[in-house]
C-alpha positions, 0 to 999 in steps of 0.5 A: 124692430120689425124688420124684412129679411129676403122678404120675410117679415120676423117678429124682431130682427137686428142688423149691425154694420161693423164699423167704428163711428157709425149707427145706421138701421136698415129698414129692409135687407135681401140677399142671396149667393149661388154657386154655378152648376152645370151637367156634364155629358157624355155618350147617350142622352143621360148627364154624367155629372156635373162642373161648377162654376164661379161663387156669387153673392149679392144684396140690397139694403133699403134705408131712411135718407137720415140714416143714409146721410150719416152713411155718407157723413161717415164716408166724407169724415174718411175720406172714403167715396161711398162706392169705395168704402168696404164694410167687413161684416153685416150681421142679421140676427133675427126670430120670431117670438118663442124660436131661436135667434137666427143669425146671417153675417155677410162678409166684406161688404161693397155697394155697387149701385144706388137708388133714390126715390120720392112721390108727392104723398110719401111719410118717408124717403128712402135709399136703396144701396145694391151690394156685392158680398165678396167673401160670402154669407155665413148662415147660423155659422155655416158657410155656403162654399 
């Protein structure tokens, strides 16, 4: 499967949810996470350093409505609202062809928003989900903070 990563298409990527029961793809998926900096200063014109902030990260998925209607199957057989379910990790693993796998692992996973869309013409609808990634991104099994 061809798959986007923050805009980049690889040659195959892979995306699991870790959730018992349920088996989505994604079509698309971005993330990104900060860490707030800001200089420091002090006497004359020159910073003396700097102070950090607040940790943030935060993603969209986009999805086939099928695949999105099993999302909410699945919250309904929980009993769960789709802005309440907690997904633990959501595992990005992808290469193009001849390098190694890359994976990304974002950790404890929250939607926020959602966004539906159909036009006269279209082969396909889909659903993009918003998320918070509340315990951040793990690149190749480095953490950002």
């Amino acid at each position: 499967m061809s798959l986007k990563v923050n805009g980049k298409t690889y040659d195959w990527a892979d995306v699991d949810i870790k959730l018992p029961g349920l088996t989505i793809e994604f079509q698309e998926i971005s993330y990104d996470d900060e860490l707030e900096k800001e200089l420091a200063y002090g006497k004359g014109q020159k910073p003396r350093g700097y102070g950090e902030g607040n940790y943030k990260a935060e993603g969209k998925v986009s999805l086939l409505r099928d695949d999105y209607d099993a999302l909410l199957d699945y919250c309904k057989s929980k009993g769960t609202p789709l802005f309440k379910l907690v997904i633990p990790k959501i595992v990005v693993s992808y290469a193009n062809e001849g390098d190694r796998t890359r994976s990304d692992v974002l950790n404890t996973v929250t939607f926020t928003k959602r966004s539906n869309k159909a036009a006269q013409g279209d082969k396909s609808i889909k659903v993009d989900l918003d998320m918070l990634i509340v315990d951040g991104i793990e690149s190749d099994g480095v953490k950002a903070l």
